[in-house]
C-alpha positions as CSV (number, residue, x, y, z in Angstrom):
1,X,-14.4,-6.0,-19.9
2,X,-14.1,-4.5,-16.1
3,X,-14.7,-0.8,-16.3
4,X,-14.2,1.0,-13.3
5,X,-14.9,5.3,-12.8
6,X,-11.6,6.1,-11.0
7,X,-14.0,8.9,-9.4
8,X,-15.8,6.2,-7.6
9,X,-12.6,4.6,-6.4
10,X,-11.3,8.0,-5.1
11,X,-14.6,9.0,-3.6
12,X,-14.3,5.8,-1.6
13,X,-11.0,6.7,-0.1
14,X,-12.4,10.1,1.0
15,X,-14.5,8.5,2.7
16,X,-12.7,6.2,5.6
17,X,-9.6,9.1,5.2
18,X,-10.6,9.8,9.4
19,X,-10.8,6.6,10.1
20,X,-7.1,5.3,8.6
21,X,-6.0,8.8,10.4
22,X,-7.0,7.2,13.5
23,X,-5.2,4.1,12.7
24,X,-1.8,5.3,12.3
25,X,-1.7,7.5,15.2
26,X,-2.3,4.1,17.2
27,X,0.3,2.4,14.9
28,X,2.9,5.0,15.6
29,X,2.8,4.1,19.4
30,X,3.3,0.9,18.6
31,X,5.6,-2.1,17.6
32,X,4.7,-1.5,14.3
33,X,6.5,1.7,14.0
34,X,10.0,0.3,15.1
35,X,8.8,-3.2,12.4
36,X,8.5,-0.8,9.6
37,X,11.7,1.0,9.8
38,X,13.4,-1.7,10.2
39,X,11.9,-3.1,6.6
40,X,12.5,-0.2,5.2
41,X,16.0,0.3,6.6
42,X,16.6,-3.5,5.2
43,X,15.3,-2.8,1.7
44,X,15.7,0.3,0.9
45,X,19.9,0.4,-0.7
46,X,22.0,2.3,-0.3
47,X,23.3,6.3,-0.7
48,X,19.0,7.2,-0.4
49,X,18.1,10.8,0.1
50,X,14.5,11.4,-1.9
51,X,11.9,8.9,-1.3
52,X,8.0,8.7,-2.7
53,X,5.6,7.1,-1.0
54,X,2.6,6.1,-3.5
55,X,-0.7,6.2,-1.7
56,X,0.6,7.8,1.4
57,X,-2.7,7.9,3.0
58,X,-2.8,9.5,6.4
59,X,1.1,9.9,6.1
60,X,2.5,7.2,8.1
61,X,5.7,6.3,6.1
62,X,6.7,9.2,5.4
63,X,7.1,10.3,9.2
64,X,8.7,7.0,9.2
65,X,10.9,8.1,6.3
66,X,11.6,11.5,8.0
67,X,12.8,10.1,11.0
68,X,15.6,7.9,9.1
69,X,16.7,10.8,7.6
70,X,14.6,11.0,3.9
71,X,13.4,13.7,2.0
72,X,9.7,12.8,1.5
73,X,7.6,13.3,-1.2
74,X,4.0,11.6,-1.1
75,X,1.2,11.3,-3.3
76,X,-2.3,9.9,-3.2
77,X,-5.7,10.2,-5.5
78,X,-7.6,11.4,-2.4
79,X,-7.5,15.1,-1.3
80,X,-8.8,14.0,2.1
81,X,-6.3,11.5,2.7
82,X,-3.7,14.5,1.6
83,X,-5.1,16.8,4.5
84,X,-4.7,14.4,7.3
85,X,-1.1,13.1,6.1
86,X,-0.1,17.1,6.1
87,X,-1.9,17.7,9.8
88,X,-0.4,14.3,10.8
89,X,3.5,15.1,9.6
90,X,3.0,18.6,11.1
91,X,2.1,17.1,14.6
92,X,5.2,14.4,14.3
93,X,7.3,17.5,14.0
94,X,8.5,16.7,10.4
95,X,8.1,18.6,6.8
96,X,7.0,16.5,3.6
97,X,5.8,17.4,0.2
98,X,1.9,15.9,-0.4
99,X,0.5,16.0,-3.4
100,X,-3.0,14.9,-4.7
101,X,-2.7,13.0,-8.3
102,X,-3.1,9.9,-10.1
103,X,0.0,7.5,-9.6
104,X,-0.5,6.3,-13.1
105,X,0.7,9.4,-14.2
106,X,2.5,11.6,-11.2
107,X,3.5,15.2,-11.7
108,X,7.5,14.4,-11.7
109,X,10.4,14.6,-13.8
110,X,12.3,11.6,-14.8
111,X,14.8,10.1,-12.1
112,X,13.5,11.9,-9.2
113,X,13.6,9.6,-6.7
114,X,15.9,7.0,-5.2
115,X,13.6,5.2,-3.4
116,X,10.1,4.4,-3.8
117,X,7.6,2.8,-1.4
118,X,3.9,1.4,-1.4
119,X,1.7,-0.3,1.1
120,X,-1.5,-1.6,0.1
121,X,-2.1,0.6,-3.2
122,X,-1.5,-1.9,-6.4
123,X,-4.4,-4.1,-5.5
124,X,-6.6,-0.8,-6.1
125,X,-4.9,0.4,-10.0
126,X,-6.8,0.3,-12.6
127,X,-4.1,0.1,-14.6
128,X,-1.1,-1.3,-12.6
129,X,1.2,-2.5,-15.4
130,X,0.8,1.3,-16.2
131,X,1.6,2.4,-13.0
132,X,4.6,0.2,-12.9
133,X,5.9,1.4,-15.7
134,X,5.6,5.3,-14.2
135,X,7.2,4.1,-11.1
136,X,10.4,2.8,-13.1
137,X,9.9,6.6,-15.2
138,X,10.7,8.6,-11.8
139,X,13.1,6.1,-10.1
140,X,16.8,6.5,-10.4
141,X,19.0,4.4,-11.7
142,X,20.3,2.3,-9.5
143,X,17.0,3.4,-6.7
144,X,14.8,0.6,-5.2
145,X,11.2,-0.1,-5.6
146,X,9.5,-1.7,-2.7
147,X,5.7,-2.6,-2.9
148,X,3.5,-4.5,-0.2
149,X,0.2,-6.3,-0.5
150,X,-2.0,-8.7,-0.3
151,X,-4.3,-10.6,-2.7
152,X,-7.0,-9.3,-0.7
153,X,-9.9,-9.6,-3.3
154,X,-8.9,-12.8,-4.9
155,X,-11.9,-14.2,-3.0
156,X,-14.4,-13.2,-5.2
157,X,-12.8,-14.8,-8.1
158,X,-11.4,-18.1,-6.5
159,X,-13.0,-20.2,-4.3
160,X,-10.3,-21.6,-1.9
161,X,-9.5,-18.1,-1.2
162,X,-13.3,-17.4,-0.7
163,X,-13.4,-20.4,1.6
164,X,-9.7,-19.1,3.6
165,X,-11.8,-15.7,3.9
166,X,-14.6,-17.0,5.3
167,X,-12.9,-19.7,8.0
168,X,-10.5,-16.4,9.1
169,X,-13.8,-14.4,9.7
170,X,-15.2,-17.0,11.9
171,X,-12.3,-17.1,13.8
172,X,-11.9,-13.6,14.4
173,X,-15.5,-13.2,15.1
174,X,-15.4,-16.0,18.1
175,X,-12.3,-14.3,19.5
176,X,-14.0,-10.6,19.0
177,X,-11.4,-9.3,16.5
178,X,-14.3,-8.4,13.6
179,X,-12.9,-5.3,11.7
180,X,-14.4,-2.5,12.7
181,X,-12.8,-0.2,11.0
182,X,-15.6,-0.3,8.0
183,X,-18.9,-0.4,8.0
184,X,-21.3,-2.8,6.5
185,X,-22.0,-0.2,3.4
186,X,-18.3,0.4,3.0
187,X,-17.6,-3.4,2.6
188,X,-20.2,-3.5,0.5
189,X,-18.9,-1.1,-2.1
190,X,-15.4,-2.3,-1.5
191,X,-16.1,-5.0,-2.5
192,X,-18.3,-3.8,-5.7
193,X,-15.1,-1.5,-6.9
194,X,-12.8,-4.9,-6.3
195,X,-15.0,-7.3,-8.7
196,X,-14.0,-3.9,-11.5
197,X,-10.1,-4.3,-10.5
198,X,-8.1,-6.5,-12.7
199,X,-6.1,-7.8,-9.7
200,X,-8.9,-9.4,-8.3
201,X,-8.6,-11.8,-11.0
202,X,-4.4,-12.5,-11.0
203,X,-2.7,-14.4,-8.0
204,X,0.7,-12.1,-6.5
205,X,2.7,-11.7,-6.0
206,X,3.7,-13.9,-9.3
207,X,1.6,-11.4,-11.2
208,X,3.8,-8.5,-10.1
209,X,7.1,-10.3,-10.4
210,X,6.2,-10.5,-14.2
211,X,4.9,-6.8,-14.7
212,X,7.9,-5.9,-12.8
213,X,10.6,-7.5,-15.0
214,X,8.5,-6.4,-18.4
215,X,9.1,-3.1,-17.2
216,X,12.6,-3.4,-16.9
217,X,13.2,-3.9,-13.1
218,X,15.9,-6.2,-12.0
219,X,17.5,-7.7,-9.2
220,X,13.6,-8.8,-7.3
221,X,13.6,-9.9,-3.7
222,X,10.1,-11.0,-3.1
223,X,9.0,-12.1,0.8
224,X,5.8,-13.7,0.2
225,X,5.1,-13.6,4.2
226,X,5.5,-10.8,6.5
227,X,2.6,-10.4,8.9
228,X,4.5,-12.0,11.2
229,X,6.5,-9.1,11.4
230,X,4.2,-6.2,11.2
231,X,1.2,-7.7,12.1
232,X,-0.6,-7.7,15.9
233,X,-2.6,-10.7,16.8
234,X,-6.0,-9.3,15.7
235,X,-4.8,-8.6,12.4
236,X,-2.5,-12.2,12.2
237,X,-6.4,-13.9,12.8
238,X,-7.9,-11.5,10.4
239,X,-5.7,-11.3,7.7
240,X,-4.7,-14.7,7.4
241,X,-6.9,-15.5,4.4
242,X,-4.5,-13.2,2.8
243,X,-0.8,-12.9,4.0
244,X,1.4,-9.4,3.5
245,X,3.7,-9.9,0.5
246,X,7.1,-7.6,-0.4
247,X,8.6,-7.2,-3.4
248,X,11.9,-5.2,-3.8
249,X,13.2,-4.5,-7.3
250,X,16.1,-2.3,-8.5
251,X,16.4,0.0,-11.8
């Protein structure tokens, strides 16, 4: 049975919150800003006025979000991530609601939102058939879901993704690209919380399209690629062991 503390999961978080701050202020004066409005101009339907972005981190999509005209609610489990997506929306000149809670169970009535978004969250859950299933709770009828990921920890339960990982290191490490965004600790226990997760263990996005349509999604659009859209050249080398998925699905 994997059993993980969420306390340990969250406490992790806290812990690199500066660092993704960092990240996104680079991002934002990037091509990367202009790539993910675009996606999210694409996918997000039509008639939206109040979107949610789960695990909002440092704030990047919803100053995104703001600046195409949203109303932006966003949540995530750490209270340190929460302070630097507030300092960060204040500084882009925009207002957002932030909110520290669990995303299995947010604070919200039902049908709140008509647009939902989230980057790099699912692979974390504990419980993400839970989750989905409080996502569709809070969505609108008629309101888009839009998740990316990556089966970024499906390495240490499969060995042709361990072997992908581990020819996309040396790569990046003979071209100077080696992450150093974490350190050696932080990897270490990254990886420790992962081998608790139960998506280490299930290949996506085929995983998710199933969860999805259990809960009572419809209409999926699933891009099983898309790093070559949002990604820079140090992250295609990388990330390669583990390409950027999208899943759109409708209420």
């Amino acid at each position: 049975m994997l059993l993980i503390n969420q306390e340990r999961i969250t406490n992790y978080w806290e812990k690199r919150a500066g660092n993704y701050s960092e990240k996104i202020m680079t991002d934002m004066n990037s091509f990367k800003k202009e790539a993910w409005k675009e996606i999210i101009t694409e996918y997000k339907g039509n008639d939206c006025s109040d979107a949610l972005d789960i695990g909002t981190g440092p704030g990047f999509f919803p100053i995104i979000m703001s600046e195409l005209g949203f109303s932006v609610t966003g949540v995530d489990c750490s209270k340190e991530m929460i302070n630097e997506a507030e300092s960060n929306i204040n500084i882009a000149g925009y207002n957002a609601t932030f909110s520290q809670t669990d995303c299995h169970e947010l604070p919200f009535e039902d049908e709140s939102f008509d647009f939902i978004i989230c980057r790099n969250l699912v692979w974390t859950l504990v419980s993400p058939d839970k989750a989905y299933k409080e996502w569709y709770r809070v969505l609108r009828k008629g309101g888009r879901l839009v998740v990316i990921d990556a089966n970024w920890f499906l390495r240490l339960s499969d060995d042709l993704s361990q072997k992908k990982y581990e020819q996309s290191q040396e790569r990046a490490r003979e071209m100077g690209y080696l992450d150093k965004e974490i350190t050696k600790n932080q990897q270490e226990e990254c990886n420790n919380i992962a081998k608790k997760l139960p998506l280490t263990y299930e290949k996506r996005p085929e995983w998710d399209k199933k969860s999805l349509l259990d809960v009572g999604f419809k209409n999926l659009n699933i891009n099983e690629d898309i790093t070559d859209k949002v990604y820079d050249n140090r992250q295609k080398v990388l990330y390669s062991y583990a390409p950027l998925f999208l899943i759109s699905a409708e209420k």
